[in-house]
N, C-alpha and C positions, 0 to 999 in steps of 0.2 A: 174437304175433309169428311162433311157428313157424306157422302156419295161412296167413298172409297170406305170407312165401316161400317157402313150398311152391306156395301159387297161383299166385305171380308166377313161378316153376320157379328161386327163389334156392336156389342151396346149399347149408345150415349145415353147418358143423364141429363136430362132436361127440365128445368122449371124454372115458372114465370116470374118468379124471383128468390133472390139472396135465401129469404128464411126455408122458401120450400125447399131446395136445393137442400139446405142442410140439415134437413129432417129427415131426407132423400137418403141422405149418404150416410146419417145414422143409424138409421131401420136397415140398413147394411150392412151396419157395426153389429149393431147390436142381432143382427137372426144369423150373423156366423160367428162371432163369439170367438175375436182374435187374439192370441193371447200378446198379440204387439201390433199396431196403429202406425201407419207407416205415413206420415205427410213429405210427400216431395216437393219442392217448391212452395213459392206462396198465395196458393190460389185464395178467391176469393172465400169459399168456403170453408175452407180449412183453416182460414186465419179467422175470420167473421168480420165481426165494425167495429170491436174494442179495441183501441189505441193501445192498452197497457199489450197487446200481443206482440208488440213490433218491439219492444224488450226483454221477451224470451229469446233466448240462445239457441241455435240450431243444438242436437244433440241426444240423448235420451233424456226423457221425463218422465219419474214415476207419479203417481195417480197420489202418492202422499204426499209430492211437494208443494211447499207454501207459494210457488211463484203464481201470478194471474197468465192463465194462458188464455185468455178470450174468449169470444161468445161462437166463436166456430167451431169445426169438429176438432179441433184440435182440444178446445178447452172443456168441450163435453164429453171428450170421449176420456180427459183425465178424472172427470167428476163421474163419469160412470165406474171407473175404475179401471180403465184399460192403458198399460203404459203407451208411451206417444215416441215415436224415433222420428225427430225433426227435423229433417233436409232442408235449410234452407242456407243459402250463401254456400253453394256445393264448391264453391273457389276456396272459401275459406277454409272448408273441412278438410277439403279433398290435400290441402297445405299443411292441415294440425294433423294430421294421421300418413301424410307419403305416399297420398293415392295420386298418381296421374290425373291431372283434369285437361281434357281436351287434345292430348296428345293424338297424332296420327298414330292410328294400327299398325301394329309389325307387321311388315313383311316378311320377317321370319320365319313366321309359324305358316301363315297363311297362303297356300299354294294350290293350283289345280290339282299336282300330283297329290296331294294330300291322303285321296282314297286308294293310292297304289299303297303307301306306306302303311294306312291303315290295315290294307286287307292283305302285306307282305308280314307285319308283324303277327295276326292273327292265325296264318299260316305256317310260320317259322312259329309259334307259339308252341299249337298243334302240333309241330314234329316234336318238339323237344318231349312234349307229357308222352307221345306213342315210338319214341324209339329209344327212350332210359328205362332201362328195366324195372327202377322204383314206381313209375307209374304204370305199368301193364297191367291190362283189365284180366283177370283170370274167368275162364270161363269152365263146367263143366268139374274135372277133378282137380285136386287141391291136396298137398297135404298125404301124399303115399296113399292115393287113391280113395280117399272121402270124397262122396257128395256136395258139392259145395250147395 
């Protein structure tokens, strides 16, 4: 995995433990200045070592709620002031909201011919604007011979 985002020129964050790490990812929060905090999953840093975190509810959390969200970025980035969208249990949400979780990708939509269609309606687009006389580009006189 690191070999293959080094190739691709991804980033990783690395440090030699837990606390650095989430200094790491704060000094990220805080010098882009997000107006939402996105945690997916339950990584170590984003939950921290507090126990009371594993009794927050996946979901949104604003930065005024009385609930303990932890000592990780999650629970410092509500006490800085940044709301927190909490992914976590994506089976459960993905249930409480009618999202698909894990389902196979349509074959519907997704086909080789895909760029014929793209580039048949973009073309058929095009005729309809240049051959209805409501879009015709006037060029020249206009208008019982004004200048346009």
């Amino acid at each position: 995995m690191i070999q293959a985002a080094e190739r691709e020129g991804v980033p990783l964050l690395r440090e030699e433990n837990l606390e650095k790490m989430i200094e790491k990812k704060m000094n990220i929060v805080e010098n882009f200045v997000p107006k939402l905090v996105m945690s997916i999953g339950g990584s170590h840093a984003n939950m921290g070592n507090d126990d009371e975190i594993l009794t927050l509810s996946g979901g949104l959390h604003l930065p005024s709620g009385r609930e303990n969200a932890g000592d990780g970025i999650i629970g410092r980035a509500l006490s800085a002031g940044y709301p927190v969208f909490h992914f976590l249990n994506l089976h459960d949400l993905s249930l409480k909201y009618g999202i698909p979780y894990n389902s196979s990708p349509s074959k519907e939509m997704a086909s080789q011919k895909s760029w014929f269609f793209s580039l048949l309606g973009v073309f058929l687009g095009g005729w309809v604007l240049f051959s209805h006389r409501r879009w015709m580009l006037f060029c020249g006189k206009k208008n019982g011979g004004e200048e346009k």
